[in-house]
N, C-alpha and C positions, 0 to 999 in steps of 0.2 A: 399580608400579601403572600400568594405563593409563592414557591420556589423553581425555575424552571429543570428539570430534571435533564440530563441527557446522558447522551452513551459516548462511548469513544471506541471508536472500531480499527484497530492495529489492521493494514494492510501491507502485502509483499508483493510490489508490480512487478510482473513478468512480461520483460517485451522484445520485440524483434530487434535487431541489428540494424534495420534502419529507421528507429525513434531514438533518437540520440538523446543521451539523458538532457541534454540544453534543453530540448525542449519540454523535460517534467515540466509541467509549469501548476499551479495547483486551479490556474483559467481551464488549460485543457483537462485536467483530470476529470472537476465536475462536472466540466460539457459534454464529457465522454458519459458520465452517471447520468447526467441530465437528459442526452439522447435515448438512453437505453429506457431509461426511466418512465419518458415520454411513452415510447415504443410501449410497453407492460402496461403500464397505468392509467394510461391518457393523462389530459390537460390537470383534471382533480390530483393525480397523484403528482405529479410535476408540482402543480404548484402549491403544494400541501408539505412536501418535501425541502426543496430546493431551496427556499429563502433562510431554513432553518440548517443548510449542512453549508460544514466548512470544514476545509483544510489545517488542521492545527497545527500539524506536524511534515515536513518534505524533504526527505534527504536522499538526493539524488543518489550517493556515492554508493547507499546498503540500498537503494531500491524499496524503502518502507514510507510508510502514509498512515499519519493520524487521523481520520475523518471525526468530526462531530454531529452528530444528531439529536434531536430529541427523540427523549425515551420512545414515545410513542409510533413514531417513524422508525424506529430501530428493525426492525424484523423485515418492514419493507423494503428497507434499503439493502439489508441482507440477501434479501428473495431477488434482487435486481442488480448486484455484484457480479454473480456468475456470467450473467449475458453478456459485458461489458467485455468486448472482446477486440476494438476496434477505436479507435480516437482520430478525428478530423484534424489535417495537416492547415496548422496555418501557414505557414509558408507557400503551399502546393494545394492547390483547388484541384479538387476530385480526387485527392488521393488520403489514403485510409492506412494508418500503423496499426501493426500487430501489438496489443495488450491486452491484459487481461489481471485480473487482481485477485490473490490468495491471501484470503481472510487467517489471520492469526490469533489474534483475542479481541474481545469484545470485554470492555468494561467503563466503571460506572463513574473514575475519575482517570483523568489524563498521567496523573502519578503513576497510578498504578499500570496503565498501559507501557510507560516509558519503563517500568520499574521492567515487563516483560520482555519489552525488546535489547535491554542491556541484559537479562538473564539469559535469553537465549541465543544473544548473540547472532541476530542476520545481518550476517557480513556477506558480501558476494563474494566470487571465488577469485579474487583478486587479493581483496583483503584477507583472505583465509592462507592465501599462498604466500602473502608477505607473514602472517605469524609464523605458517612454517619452517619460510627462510630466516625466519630469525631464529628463531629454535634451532634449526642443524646449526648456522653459522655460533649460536651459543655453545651446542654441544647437545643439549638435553635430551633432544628426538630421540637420536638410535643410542640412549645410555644402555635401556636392556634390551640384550634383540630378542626378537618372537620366538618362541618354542616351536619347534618342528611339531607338525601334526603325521 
C-alpha cells in the first residue's frame, strides 16, 4: 500500500480589527481558501483540493495556522494563498473582513513545522511587549546601554 504524502504549510494571519480573533475558526479559514480557490481554479481545482486540506494547527492568540495538504496540491494551494484577502462574516450577511495569510514554511512533517514556529518565535506584539515588561521589571533590558554613534 502507498503511503499518502503531504505538506504542511505554517501560516501567519494578518487581519483587520474588525475580525475578532473568536471568530478564527478553522470553518471560516478554509471557506475563505475554498472561495478563492474556486475563483482561480474552478470546480476541478476546488474539488481536487478541498477534501484533502485541513487545519491542523490554530492558535488564535500568535495568529499562526497549520494547513495540511497533499503533496501534490502543495504548490496550488500556495499559488491561491496570496489572493485570499477577504473571509465571509457569519454572523453579518454581506459583509466581508479584511485577511489575508503570510506563508512562513512549508514542510514535509508537522514536527518540524511546529519545531519552526517555536524557533522563530511569532508572538504578536502583545506577547512581545509582555517579554519586554518582564525583562525591564527583571532588570536585564537596559544591563548594557547602547554606545553613542
Amino acid at each position: 500500500m502507498v503511503r499518502l504524502k503531504h505538506r504542511y504549510i505554517a501560516l501567519e494571519v494578518v487581519m483587520s480589527k474588525a475580525f475578532l480573533k473568536r471568530n478564527m475558526k478553522p470553518k471560516v479559514i478554509t471557506g475563505a481558501i475554498r472561495m478563492h480557490l474556486n475563483n482561480l481554479y474552478g470546480e476541478l481545482g476546488s474539488a481536487s483540493i478541498y477534501p484533502n486540506l485541513s487545519v491542523r494547527y490554530l492558535n488564535a492568540h500568535t495568529n499562526t495556522i497549520i494547513l495540511r495538504v497533499r503533496r501534490r496540491f502543495a504548490e496550488i494551494l500556495l499559488t491561491v494563498l496570496p489572493f485570499v484577502t477577504a473571509t465571509e462574516s457569519t454572523e453579518f450577511k454581506n459583509t466581508d473582513h479584511k485577511i489575508f495569510f503570510r506563508t512562513l514554511y512549508v514542510s514535509g512533517t508537522i514536527r518540524s513545522a511546529q519545531k519552526f514556529l517555536i524557533r522563530n518565535k511569532t508572538l504578536t506584539q502583545s506577547g512581545c511587549r509582555a517579554n519586554i515588561l518582564a525583562l525591564v521589571s527583571v532588570g536585564e533590558l537596559f544591563l548594557h546601554p547602547s554606545p553613542k554613534l
